[in-house]
Steps between C-alpha positions, in 0.01 A plus 500: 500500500701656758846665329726331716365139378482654156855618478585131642364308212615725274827423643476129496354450168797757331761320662377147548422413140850596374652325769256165474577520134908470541375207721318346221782514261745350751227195547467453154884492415567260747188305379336518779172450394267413838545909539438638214095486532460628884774812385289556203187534671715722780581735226182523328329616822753763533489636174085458546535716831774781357278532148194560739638759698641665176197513354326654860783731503503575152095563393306476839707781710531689177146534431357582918748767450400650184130520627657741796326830493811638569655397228476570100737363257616774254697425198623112641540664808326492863453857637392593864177701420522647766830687458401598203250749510551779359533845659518889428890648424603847483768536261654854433682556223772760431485580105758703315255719283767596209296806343505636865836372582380449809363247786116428523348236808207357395360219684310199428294222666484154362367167666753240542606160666763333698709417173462842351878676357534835484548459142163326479318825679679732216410295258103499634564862582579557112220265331211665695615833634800712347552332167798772438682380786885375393608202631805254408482142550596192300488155657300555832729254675770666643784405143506804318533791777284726283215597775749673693329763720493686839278287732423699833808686464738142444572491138359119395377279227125549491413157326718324854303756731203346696247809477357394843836396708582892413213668545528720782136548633362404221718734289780459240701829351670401189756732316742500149895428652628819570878373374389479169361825222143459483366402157108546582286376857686228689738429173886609509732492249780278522739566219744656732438164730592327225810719322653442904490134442640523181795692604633197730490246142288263714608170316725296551875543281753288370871524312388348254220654340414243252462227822207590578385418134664173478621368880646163480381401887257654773642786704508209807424706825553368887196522701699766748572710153134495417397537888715844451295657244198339494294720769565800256370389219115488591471834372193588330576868388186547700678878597377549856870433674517834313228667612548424864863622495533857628855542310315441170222753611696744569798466234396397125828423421554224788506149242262350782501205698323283227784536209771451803365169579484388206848629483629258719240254436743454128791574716456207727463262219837331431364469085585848461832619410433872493674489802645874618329657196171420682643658866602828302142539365341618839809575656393895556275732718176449310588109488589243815610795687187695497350241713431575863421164599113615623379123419151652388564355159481131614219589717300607228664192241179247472724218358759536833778584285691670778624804317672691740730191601603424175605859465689488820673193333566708196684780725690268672625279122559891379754575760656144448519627130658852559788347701603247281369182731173397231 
């Protein structure tokens, strides 16, 4: 059947029946019984002709297309075959080599696929090949921020990075962040990461200390209050706004455009009543105003956070602060 006359029954059988069927009820409330057989045969062909197609739609179509060659259905799912195939990657890997305290390069070759990660070639890389290579992931999916690493110089998630959409001739250089002290191989430590968050009391404050214990409504919000806020607090403590910023790299002391978001991110939100006490906190050189407004840090921020505006923001509520208009 051609689609066009296809698409046309379809059409008239969906529609018709329902519309035949608010016919019948009219007919048989006014007791109008000489039409009542003729509509019911009316909509039994319809529903006949839209169950038919259904079921050619539905099973027939369904089953030409899962005998396609080109076609193989992997876990529920239909995948081109011949995307798929696998091919040879070159992925070079800058380890931190701790007795050495220094850099080695070694490289590796692994076979992989359209839907490869570059967190999937590590992993490969360390179950057949270097089984003491250090590697920190958790979820695999982009929530927990803990595969941060440098990906062809752009510092990235590796479990969000497409191994093939980044390969560069067939070739993928993968490094530790260079923001961050080097624990072992492409793990940093992030306890200083974390003490810089800390140090802005990320949370949100209130007069009333026991409220938050026993509040006797919700903290109501307006959708421009939460529109205000709300792009800032995607944050997934992932680090890597921190390794792309050249301040940080360059100054230890610099808080960092991840703990300055977040800054404003509790800032922004009218539930908190720490009000200038929360301005003072990063209201020095190594805070807001160590910021030179590169934008690298949102850049690099896989959850489009938008560091570097919020921290513009931040400057701008400081000054509002310091002359007495906040």
């Amino acid at each position: 059947m051609r689609a066009s006359r296809y698409i046309i029954f379809m059409y008239v059988a969906m529609v018709g029946a329902p519309f035949f069927m608010f016919i019948y009820a009219i007919a048989y409330f006014y007791n109008q019984s000489y039409l009542l057989f003729p509509l019911q045969v009316i909509m039994a062909i319809l529903l006949s002709v839209y169950g038919i197609l259904g079921i050619n739609e539905v099973y027939i179509s369904r089953s030409n297309k899962h005998h396609d060659k080109d076609f193989e259905v992997i876990n529920g799912k239909e995948i081109s075959t011949l995307q798929s195939s696998d091919k040879e990657t070159t992925i070079h890997i800058t380890r931190f080599d701790t007795q050495k305290s220094s850099f080695v390069k070694d490289t590796y070759s692994i076979s992989s696929n359209r839907f490869t990660t570059v967190l999937d070639a590590l992993l490969d890389i360390k179950s057949k090949s270097a089984n003491t290579l250090a590697i920190r992931y958790s979820c695999r999916m982009g929530i927990c921020g803990s595969c941060g690493m440098v990906i062809n110089g752009k510092p990235s998630l590796a479990c969000e990075t497409n191994l093939s959409s980044v390969a560069k001739n067939g070739e993928v250089n993968v490094e530790p962040m260079r923001a961050h002290h080097i624990t072992k191989d492409l793990v940093t430590d992030l306890d200083d990461f974390f003490a810089k968050h800390k140090s802005i009391k990320p949370g949100l404050f209130r007069k009333n200390e026991k409220e938050k214990f026993a509040a006797k409504e919700p903290y109501a919000q307006s959708t421009k209050e939460i529109e205000k806020y709300l792009p800032y607090s995607y944050c997934i403590m992932c680090g890597l706004c921190l390794d792309a910023c050249p301040v940080v790299n360059t100054n230890e002391k610099f808080i960092g455009p991840q703990a300055l978001s977040q800054e404003y991110r509790y800032h922004a939100d009218s539930r908190d009543q720490l009000g200038k006490k929360r301005i003072e906190l990063t209201d020095t050189l190594e805070g807001v105003w160590g910021c030179e407004f590169i934008g690298a840090c949102s850049k690099a921020c896989p959850k489009g956070v938008d560091p570097a505006t919020s921290i513009q923001l931040l400057k701008i509520d400081t000054v509002k602060n310091e002359v007495g208009m906040e």
